[in-house]
N, C-alpha and C positions, 0 to 999 in steps of 0.2 A: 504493500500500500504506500512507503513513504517513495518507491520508485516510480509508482504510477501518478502521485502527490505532483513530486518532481520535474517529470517529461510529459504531463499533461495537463491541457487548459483547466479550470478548476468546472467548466460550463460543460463536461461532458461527464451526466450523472452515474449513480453507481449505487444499486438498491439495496445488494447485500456483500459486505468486507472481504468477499472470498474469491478463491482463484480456481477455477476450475483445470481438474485433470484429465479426466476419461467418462462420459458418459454411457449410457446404456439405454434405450427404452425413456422408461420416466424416471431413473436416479443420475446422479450424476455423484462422481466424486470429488472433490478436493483433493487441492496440493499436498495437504498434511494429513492427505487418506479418509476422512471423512465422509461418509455418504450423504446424500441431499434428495429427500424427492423432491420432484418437481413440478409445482402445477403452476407453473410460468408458459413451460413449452418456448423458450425464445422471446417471448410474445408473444404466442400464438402463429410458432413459426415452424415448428418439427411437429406436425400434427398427425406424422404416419410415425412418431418417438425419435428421440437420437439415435441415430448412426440404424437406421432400419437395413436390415441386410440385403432386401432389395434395391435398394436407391443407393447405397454402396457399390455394389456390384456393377449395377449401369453408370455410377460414377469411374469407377476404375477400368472398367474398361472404353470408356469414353476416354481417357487418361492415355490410354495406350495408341492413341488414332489422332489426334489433335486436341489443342488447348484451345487456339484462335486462330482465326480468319477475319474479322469483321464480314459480321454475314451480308452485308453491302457490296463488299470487295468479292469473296468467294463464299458463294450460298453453302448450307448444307442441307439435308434431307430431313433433321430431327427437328430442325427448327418451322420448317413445313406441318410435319406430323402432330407440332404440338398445338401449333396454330388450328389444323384441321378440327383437332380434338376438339382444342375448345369452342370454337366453331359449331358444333353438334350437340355441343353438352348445354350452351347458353338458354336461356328459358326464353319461350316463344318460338312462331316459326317461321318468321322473317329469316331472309338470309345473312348470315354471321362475315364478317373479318376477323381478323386480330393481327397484330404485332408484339414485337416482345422489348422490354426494355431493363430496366435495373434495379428498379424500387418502387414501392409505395408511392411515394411522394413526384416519383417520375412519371409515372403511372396518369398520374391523376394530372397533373400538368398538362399532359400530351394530350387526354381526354379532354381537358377545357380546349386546348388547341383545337384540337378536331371539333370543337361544339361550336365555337367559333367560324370556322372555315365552313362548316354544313348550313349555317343559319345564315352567315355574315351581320351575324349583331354580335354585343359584347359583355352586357351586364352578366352575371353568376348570381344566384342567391346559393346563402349555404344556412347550416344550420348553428343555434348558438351549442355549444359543447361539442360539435362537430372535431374532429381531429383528421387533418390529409394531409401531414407534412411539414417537414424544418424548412423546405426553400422558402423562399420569399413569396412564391405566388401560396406555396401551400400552406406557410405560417397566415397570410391574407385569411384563405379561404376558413382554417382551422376559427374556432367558435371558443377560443379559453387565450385568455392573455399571458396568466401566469401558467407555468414559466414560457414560453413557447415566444410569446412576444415582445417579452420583455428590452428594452433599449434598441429592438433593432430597427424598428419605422423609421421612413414613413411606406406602407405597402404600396402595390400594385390597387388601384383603382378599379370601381366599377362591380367592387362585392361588396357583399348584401347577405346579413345574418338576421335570421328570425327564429323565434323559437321553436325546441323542440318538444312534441307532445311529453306531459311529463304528469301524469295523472297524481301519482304522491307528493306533486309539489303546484299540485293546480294550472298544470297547462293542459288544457283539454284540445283533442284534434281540430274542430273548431275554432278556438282561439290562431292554433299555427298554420291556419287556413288563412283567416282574416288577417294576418301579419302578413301573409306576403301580397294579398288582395289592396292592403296600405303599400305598400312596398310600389307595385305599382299605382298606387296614389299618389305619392308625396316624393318617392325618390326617383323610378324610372319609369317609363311606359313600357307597357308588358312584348310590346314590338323588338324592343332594345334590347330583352335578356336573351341571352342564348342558351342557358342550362341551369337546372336547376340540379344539385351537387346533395346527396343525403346518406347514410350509413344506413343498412337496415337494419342493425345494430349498435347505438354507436360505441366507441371504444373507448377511449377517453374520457370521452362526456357522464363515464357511470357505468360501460354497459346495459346500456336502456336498451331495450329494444320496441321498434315504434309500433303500431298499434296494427293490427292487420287490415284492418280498413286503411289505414292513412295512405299508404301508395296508392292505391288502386282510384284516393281521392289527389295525390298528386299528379298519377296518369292522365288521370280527366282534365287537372286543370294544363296541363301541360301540353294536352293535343289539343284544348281549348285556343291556346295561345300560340301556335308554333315553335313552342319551346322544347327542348331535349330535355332527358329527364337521364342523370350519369348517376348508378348507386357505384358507391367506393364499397368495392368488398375488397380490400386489401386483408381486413381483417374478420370479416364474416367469411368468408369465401373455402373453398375446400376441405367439405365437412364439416368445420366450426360449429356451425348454425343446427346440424343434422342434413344438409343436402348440400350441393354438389356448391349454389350459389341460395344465397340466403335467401334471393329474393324469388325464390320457386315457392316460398313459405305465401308469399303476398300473393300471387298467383297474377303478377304483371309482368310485362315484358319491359324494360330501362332498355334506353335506345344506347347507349355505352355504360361498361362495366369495367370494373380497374378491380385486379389482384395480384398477391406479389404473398408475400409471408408465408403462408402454408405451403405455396403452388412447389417452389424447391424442395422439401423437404431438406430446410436448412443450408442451403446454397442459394445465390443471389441470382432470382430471377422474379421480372412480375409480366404481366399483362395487360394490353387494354382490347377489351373485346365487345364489336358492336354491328348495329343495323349496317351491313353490304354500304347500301349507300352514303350513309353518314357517312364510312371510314374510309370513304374513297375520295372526301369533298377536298383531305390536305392534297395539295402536287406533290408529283416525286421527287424527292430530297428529301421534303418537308419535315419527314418524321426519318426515324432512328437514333442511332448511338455507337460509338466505336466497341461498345464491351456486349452491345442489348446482345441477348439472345446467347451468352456463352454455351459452347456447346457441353459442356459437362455439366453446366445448369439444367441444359434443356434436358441431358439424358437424365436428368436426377428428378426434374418434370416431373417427365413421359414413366418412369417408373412409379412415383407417386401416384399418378392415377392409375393404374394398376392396383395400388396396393388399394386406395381407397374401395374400387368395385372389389379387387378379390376379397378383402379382408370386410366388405361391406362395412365402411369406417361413417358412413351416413348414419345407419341404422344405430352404431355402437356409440356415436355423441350422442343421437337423441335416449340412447338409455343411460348412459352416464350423467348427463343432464337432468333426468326425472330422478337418479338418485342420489345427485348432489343436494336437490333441488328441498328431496324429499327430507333428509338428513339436517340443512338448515332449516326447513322450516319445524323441525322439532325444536332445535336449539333456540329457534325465535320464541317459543312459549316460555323457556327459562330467561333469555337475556330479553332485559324491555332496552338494550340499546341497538336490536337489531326492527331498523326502522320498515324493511324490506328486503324480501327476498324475490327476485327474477332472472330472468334469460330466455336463452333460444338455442334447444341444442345442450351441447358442451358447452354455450357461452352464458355462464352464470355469475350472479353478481347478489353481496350483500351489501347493502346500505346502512350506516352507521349512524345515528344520534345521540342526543342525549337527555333526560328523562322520559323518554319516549315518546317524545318529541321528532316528527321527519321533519319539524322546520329549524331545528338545533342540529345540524350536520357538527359529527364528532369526529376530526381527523385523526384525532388525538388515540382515540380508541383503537381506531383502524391501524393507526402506525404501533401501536401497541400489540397489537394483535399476529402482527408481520415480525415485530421484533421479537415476538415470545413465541412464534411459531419458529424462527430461525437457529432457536437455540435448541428445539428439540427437535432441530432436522429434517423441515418442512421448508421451500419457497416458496414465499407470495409476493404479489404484488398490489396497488392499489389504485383507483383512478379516482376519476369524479370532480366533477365542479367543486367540490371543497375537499379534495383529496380522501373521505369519509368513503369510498365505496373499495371493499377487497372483489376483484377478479380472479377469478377460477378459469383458468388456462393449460387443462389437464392435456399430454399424449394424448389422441384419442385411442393410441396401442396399449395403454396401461392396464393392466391386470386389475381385478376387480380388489385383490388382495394390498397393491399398493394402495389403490385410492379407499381402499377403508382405514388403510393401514395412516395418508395423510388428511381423510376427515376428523379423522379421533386425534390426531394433534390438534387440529384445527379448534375441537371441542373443548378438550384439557386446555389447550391456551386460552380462551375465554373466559374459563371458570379462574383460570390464575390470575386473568387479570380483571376479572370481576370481584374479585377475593374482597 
């Protein structure tokens, strides 16, 4: 730690003191040989586990063929394949594109881009707690100041946050209807925006997930207007949710979609996948990247979805998730500081307050709860507009034995710190 102190900015965070050695599945060890479960996942980034022996293997042996090309310069065939894939797999039955690029945050950029070049307008509305990125368009776009915005404005222009449905803190769909129906009242004319940017889950923001009607009522308004409608699943995406793309849950079709985090199974690649024609509106050059589409990424892809259909990794979040789900809400009738319990999927979330109170967000507990879980060898992490919410970012390969094995610390840390 005092070397990392040393030779790094102090602005690049670090959740828990440890250094990792060799992982497995869902533990991971330490330097000093300690095991660790882990219901982090990366982020929500090794969702087929660490070091999965499939997506190893197509790693290594992608290893043994090429590193790089820039697939601009000299195409390859995997990079095709994966595109195809996702192509097929997108919800609706318009016809698909995609391209591949580097991240998250890249992801989503590229998608404004293109909403842009399909429409030729330019305004974005996003949502408040929204999260899509460190760059500057997607610290803009993101919906939370701290830490993300902190000293570094002034943004990219022409976006526009409203809120997001949030029923235990009184924003009802309705209301975040009417916010953007003001939106084009007072700030743009609904001719001028080109997409309208939303998480179907959000990540950051709490892991909220929005209401099943709400898309289907931002679809309406969106074909209403000529507007594009881009869900970021960077982090819903690839099982997460329980399906393939979160938004097969809402039963809409998004005219582009952005993911990245799960799709490698822990190797840097993401995607932006949409309507044929939308994603033909940029010219050629327009889009790519000298690294998008590495091939030992893509082979680690293309194994990834494999494993998800063999291993039916769909089916195994949505039962991980009803008994994550089910487990907190027992512990909710002992702790009155658990304000709420939700998600979608594997992607579950408690809400933190205090005297049982959801308008008293308790950070305080929640950081509590991460620290007293880390010493009996559980990781967590936490989000949420007032940092008060723990997310649960289990493998979805994890054994039914480790996750009971890290609920019941989960549990025991709560009573110790409820002591």
């Amino acid at each position: 730690m005092a070397r990392r102190s040393a030779a790094l900015p102090r602005g690049v965070g670090q959740a828990h003191p440890f250094f990792a050695e060799r992982a497995d599945n869902a533990e991971i060890w330490d330097v000093e040989g300690r095991r660790w479960i882990d219901f982090c996942a990366g982020i929500a980034v090794v969702n087929t586990g660490h070091r999965h022996p499939k997506v190893m293997a197509a790693a290594r042996e992608q290893l043994d063929k090429f590193t790089h090309t820039c697939f601009q310069v000299m195409a390859y065939e995997s990079y095709v394949e994966l595109c195809e894939r996702l192509n097929a797999a997108a919800p609706g039955n318009t016809p698909k594109k995609s391209f591949l690029v580097n991240s998250g945050a890249e992801a989503v950029e590229n998608a404004v881009k293109i909403a842009r070049a399909a429409t030729g307008r330019s305004g974005v509305i996003a949502f408040g707690g929204g999260f899509h990125g460190r760059t500057m368009f997607g610290m803009a776009l993101t919906g939370k100041v701290a830490p993300y915005k902190i000293k570094f404005g002034p943004f990219p222009g022409e976006i526009f946050h409203v809120p997001f449905p949030d029923a235990l803190h009184g924003v009802s769909e309705d209301e975040s209807i009417a916010s953007i129906e003001r939106v084009f009242k007072y700030s743009i004319e609904a001719s001028r925006v080109a997409a309208i940017l939303i998480e179907p889950v959000q990540g950051e923001g709490g892991y909220l997930p929005a209401p099943l009607g709400f898309l289907q009522r931002l679809r309406t308004l969106c074909d209403a207007h000529g507007i594009l409608l881009i869900a970021d699943e960077v982090q819903t995406g690839i099982g997460r949710c329980g399906k393939l793309f979160a938004t097969e849950h809402y039963g809409i079709e998004p005219d582009i979609i952005t993911l990245a985090k799960g799709l490698g199974g822990g190797m840097t690649v993401s995607a932006v996948v949409g309507k044929a024609a939308v994603m033909d509106a940029a010219d050629p050059g327009g889009l790519g990247s000298t690294y998008a589409g590495n091939p030992v990424a893509v082979a680690s892809a293309l194994a990834v979805l494999d494993v998800v259909e063999e291993e039916k990794l769909c089916e195994r979040s949505m039962l991980i998730g009803e008994q994550m789900r089910a487990r907190f809400t027992s512990m909710q009738a002992r702790f009155t500081s658990m304000a709420e319990v939700r998600g979608l999927g594997a992607m579950t979330a408690v809400e933190f307050c205090r005297n049982g109170d959801p308008h008293q967000p308790a950070a305080d507990i929640a950081t509590a709860l991460k620290d007293e879980a880390a010493r009996r060898g559980l990781l967590l992490l936490m989000c949420g507009n007032y940092g008060n919410v723990l997310r649960v970012m289990v493998p979805l390969t994890l054994s039914d034995a480790v996750l009971e094995e890290g609920m019941d610390i989960i549990e025991a840390s709560l009573e110790a710190i409820s002591a």
